[in-house]
MIDRENMI-734604 format. One record per residue: x, y, z of N, C-alpha, C in turn; residue in three letters. Coordinates in steps of 0.001 Angstrom, whole numbers, plus 500000, padded with zeros to 6 digits. Layout:
XYZXYZXYZALA ...
This chain:
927929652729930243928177652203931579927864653273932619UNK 927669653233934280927390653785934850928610653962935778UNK 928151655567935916929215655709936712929060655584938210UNK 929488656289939054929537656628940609928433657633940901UNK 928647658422939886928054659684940191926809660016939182UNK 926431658796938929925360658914938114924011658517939381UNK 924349657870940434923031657871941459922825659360941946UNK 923653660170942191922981661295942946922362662057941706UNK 922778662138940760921962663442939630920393662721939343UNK 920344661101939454919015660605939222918425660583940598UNK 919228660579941620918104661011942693917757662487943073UNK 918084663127942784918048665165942323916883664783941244UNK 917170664483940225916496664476938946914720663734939626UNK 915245662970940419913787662192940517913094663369941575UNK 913578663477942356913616664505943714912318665970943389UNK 913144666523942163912507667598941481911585667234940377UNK 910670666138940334909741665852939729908405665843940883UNK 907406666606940765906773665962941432905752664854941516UNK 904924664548941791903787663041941912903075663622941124UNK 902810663172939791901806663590939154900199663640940030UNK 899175663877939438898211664626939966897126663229940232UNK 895782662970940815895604662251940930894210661667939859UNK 894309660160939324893792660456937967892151659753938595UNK 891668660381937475889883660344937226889239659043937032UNK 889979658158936078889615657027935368889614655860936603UNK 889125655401936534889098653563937869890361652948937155UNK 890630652846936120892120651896935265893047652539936013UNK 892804654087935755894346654895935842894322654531937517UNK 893549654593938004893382654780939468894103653423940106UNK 893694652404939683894067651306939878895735650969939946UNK 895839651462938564897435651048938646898526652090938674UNK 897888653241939546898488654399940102898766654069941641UNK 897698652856942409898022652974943589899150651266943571UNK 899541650951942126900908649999942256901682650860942003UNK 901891652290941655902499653004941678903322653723942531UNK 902043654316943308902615654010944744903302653378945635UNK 902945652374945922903647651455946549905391650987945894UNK 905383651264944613907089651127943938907523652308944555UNK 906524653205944357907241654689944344907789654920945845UNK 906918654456947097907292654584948186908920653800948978UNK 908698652659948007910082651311948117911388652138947726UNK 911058652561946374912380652755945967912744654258946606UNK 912104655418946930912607656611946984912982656363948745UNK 912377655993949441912882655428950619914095655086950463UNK 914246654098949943915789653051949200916829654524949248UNK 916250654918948209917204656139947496917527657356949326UNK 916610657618949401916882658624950372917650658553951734UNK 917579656851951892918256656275952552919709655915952082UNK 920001655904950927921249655791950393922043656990950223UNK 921291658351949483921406659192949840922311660020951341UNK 921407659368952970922257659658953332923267659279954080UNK 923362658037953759924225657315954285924011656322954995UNK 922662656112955106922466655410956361921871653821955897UNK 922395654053954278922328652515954348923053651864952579UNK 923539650887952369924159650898951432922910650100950247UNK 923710650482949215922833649751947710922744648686947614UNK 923646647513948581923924646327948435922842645985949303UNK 922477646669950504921400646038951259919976646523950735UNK 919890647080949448918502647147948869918016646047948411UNK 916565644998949211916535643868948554915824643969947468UNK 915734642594947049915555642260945202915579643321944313UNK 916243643828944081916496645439943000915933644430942166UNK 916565643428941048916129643052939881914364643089939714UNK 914324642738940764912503642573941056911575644176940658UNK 912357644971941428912351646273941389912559646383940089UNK 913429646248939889913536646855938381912239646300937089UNK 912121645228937462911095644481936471909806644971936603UNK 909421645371938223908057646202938352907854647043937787UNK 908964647913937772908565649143937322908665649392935575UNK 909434648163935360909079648467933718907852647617933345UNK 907436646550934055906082646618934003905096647807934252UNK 905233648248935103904321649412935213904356650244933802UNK 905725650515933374905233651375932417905026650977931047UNK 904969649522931019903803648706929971902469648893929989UNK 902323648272931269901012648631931699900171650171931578UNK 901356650967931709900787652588931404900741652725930005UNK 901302652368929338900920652422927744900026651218926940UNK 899805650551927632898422649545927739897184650325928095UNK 897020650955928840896227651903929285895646652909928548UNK 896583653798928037896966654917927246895542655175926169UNK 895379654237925699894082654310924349893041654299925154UNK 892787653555926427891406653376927049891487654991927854UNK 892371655699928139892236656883928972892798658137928680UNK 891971658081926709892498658981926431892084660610927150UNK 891591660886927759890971661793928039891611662462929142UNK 892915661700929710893787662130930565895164661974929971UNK 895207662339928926897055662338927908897634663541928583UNK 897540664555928937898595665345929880898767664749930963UNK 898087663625931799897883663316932893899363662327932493UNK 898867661301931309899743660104931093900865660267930786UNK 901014661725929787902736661965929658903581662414931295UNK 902884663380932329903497663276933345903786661884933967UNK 902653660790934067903412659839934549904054659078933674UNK 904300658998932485905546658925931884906881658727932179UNK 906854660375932679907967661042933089908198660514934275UNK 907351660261935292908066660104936404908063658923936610UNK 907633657770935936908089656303935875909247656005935184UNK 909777657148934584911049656872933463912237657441934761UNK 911417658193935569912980659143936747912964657671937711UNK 912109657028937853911694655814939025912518655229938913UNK 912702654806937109913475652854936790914912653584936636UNK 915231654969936460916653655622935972917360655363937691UNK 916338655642938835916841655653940223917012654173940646UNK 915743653342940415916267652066940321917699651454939973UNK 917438651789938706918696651265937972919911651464938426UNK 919862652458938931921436653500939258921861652617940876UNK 920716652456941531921015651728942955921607650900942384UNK 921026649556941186920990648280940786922595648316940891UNK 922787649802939765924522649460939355925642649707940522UNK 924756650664941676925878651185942951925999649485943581UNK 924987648512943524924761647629944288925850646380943656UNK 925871646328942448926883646000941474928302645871942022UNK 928196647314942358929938647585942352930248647565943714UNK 929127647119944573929991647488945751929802648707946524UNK 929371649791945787929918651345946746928289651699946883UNK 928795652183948122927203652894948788926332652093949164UNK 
């Protein structure tokens, strides 16, 4: 279960990751700039929750949110065999689609309960 204090260590945690690098392939390219666009929604969301200036409950469609982004990282391991030639590229975004849906999620559950 989630706690209270599990949104700020995943927004730190996401915070100190940076944007992976920008990729070579037209695939990767493609569904790096839906990447973007999650990535811009939710850390907004977050940074805005962060500081107060807006609560988790008024983040709209989280579930939606949440479903994008684990699409996305279907879609990134759909990918994965056609671009092999960027696998350091793909484990960083990995990583930072896994800090994305952990920040997601964590709003999902502040939004849950009420607080923030």
């Amino acid at each position: 279960m989630t706690s209270a204090s599990s949104f700020p260590q995943a927004y730190e945690a996401f915070r100190g990751l940076p944007y992976p690098a920008y990729p070579q392939t037209e695939e990767l390219q493609d569904w790096n700039s839906h990447l973007l666009t999650l990535d811009g929604w939710i850390a907004g969301y977050a940074t805005r929750i962060a500081n107060g200036s807006m609560s988790a409950a008024e983040v709209p469609e989280i579930p939606d949110l949440i479903r994008r982004v684990e699409d996305l990282r279907r879609d990134l391991d759909r990918l994965a065999s056609r671009v092999e030639t960027e696998e350091q590229l793909l484990e960083r975004y990995r990583s930072y689609v896994a800090a994305l849906h952990r920040l997601i999620t964590e709003i999902g559950a502040l939004a849950d309960k009420g607080i923030a």
